[in-house]
C-alpha positions, 0 to 999 in steps of 0.5 A: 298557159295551163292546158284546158280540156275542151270538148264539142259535142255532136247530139241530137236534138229534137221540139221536147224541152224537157227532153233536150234539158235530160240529154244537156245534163248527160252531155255535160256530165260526160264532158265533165267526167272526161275533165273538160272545162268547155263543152260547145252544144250544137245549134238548137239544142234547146228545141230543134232545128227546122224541119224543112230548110226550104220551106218552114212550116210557120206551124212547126218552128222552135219553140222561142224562148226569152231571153231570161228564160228559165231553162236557160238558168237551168242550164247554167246550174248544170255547167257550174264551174264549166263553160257551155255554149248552147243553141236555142230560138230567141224571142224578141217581141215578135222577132225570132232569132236562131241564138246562142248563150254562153252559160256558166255557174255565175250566169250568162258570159256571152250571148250570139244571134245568128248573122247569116240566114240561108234562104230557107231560114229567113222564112224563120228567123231574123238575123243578128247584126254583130259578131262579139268576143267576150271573156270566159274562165278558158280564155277570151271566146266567141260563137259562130251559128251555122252558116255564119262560118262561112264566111271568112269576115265572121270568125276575122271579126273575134278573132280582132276583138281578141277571141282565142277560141271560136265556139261554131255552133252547128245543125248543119245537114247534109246536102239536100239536092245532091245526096251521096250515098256515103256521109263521107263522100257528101259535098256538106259534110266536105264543106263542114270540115273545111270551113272548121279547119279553114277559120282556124288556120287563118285566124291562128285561134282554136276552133270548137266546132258541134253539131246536131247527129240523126235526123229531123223532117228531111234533112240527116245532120252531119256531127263531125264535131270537133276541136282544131287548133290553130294550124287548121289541125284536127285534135279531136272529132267524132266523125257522123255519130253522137259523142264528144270530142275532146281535146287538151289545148294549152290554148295560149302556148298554141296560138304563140306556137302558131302565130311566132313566124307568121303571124297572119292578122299582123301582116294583113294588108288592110287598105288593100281590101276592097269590102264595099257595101252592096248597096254601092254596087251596079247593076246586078249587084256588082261595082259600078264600071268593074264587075258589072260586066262579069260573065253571067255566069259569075256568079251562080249561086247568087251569094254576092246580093246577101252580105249585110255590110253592117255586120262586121266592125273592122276597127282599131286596134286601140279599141280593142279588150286590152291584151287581146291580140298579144301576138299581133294579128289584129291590124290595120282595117278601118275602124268605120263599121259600116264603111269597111271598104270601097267598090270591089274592081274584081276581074271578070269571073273572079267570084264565081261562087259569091261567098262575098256578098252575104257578108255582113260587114259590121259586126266585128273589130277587124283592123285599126292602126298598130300604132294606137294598140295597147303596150305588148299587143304586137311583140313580133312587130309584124303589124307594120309590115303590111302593105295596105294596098295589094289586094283587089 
């Protein structure tokens, strides 16, 4: 339960690879100075974001980079002891994908494919299928790209497999068609802080959230990086401008702290959700004989058609790394990934934003019977308490 210093960096970064590899080095010497022993990059660190996110020029997209690449293993030389989360494009054969690595001195720790496209990227890019914790010298982490933090089931997901700490990667811009004169007052940035606060309290787990700063085409990234702790608490942050910010998190001791009286994945009520594929739906993308009838405007900004419910794994706790959810959270959801849930009988106008259907239900461990977890992985006992049928 030794404390660790943790750092998320707000930079820009721009096509030059070369370049992007100068500024990492600076980035991680500064994180290093300042004793951190994770330091999380922004979202296309190597090679840039996109220039328009309405319309990509197939010309003037990332550089994509294999797998193995070697600039990669460049970048590990340069974590050494460290642990560095770093943004990129992906190359697959012919696919692309926006990408994350979690590099370390011994290589590669965990890799991230981003689940969930805005429109714009889909023009770009393919989307990841899975969400997946992995075990790193600060703790047991997992990365999140952009909008995947949008999306509560994303961050559930880790933190179900075990994930003590969420690296949400980030080339997140301000908003587009509804500018505010002030950074402070724009509707992104508002979004952006919520959604890094919101995935931390209600998963009780550390968030570090980066992002790219400056300006690329016609979008003005945001920064705002940031470490939160697992009340939903700013520890750290550097506001619109480049930097780092750093926090020292006894990372385990918090998460206990947090989770001692209300432990909040223990007392899930698992059977009560309604997560069911979009393909069940009726007709305008509802669930037969519920929502169909919704109001039209119940949805204006359409995000009920583009959950991919293949995404999250909502599994048992018994399959789960052991040790991974010692203070309980992690309950009762079915552990059949692609069938997380039936139709959704909403009331009428009960999703008018529609967050709910670009979730892509499959690519996590989000339940499982407590009965089947490993010995100390529910010390509270709060697990059997849920209810597994009160939530429509």
């Amino acid at each position: 339960m030794s404390p660790v210093r943790i750092a998320g960096a707000a930079a820009h970064f721009g096509r030059d690879l070369d370049w992007c590899l100068a500024r990492i080095a600076k980035l991680v010497g500064d994180a290093r100075d300042a004793g951190a022993a994770l330091l999380v990059l922004p979202d296309a660190t190597l090679g840039g974001y996109l220039a328009d996110l309405r319309h990509p020029d197939p010309e003037a997209l990332p550089p994509a980079l294999d797998p193995d690449d070697p600039i990669l293993g460049k970048v590990a030389a340069l974590a050494g002891e460290m642990v560095v989360c770093v943004g990129y494009c992906e190359a697959d054969g012919d696919a692309r994908y926006n990408a994350a690595a979690c590099l370390h001195g011994d290589g590669v720790l965990g890799r991230h494919r981003k689940v969930h496209l805005p429109a714009g990227e889909t023009a770009a890019y393919r989307a990841g299928d899975a969400f997946t914790a992995f075990d790193t010298p600060v703790g047991r982490l997992g990365m999140l790209i952009d909008y995947d933090k949008t999306f509560p089931e994303s961050a559930r997901s880790l933190a179900l497999a075990g994930a003590e700490i969420l690296a949400c990667l980030s080339a997140w811009p301000a908003s587009i068609t509804n500018q505010a004169p002030r950074m402070s007052q724009d509707r992104q940035s508002r979004l952006f802080d919520l959604y890094d606060c919101a995935r931390a309290a209600e998963n009780q787990v550390v968030v570090v959230s980066s992002n790219q700063t400056g300006a690329m085409g016609g979008m003005r990234f945001l920064g705002q990086a940031k470490v939160v702790g697992p009340a939903g608490n700013i520890l750290a942050r550097t506001w619109a401008k480049a930097g780092l910010a750093v926090a020292e998190v006894a990372v385990a001791a918090e998460l206990a702290r947090a989770r001692r009286v209300l432990s909040h994945l223990d007392e899930r009520r698992p059977d009560a959700y309604k997560l069911g594929h979009a393909a069940e739906r009726g007709p305008g993308g509802y669930p037969p004989g519920n929502v169909a009838e919704r109001r039209p405007s119940a949805d204006p900004l359409g995000h009920a058609g583009e959950r991919d419910p293949g995404a999250y794994t909502l599994g048992h706790v018994a399959e789960r790394h052991p040790g991974t959810d010692p203070l309980g959270h992690l309950g009762e959801r079915r552990p059949d990934a692609g069938e997380p849930g039936g139709d959704v009988d909403r009331r009428p106008g009960a999703e008018p934003l529609g967050h709910l259907d670009e979730r892509r239900l499959g690519a996590g461990e989000l339940g499982g019977h407590v009965g089947g977890r490993h010995a100390g992985a529910d010390p509270l006992g709060d697990a059997g308490e849920r209810d597994p049928g009160a939530y429509p």
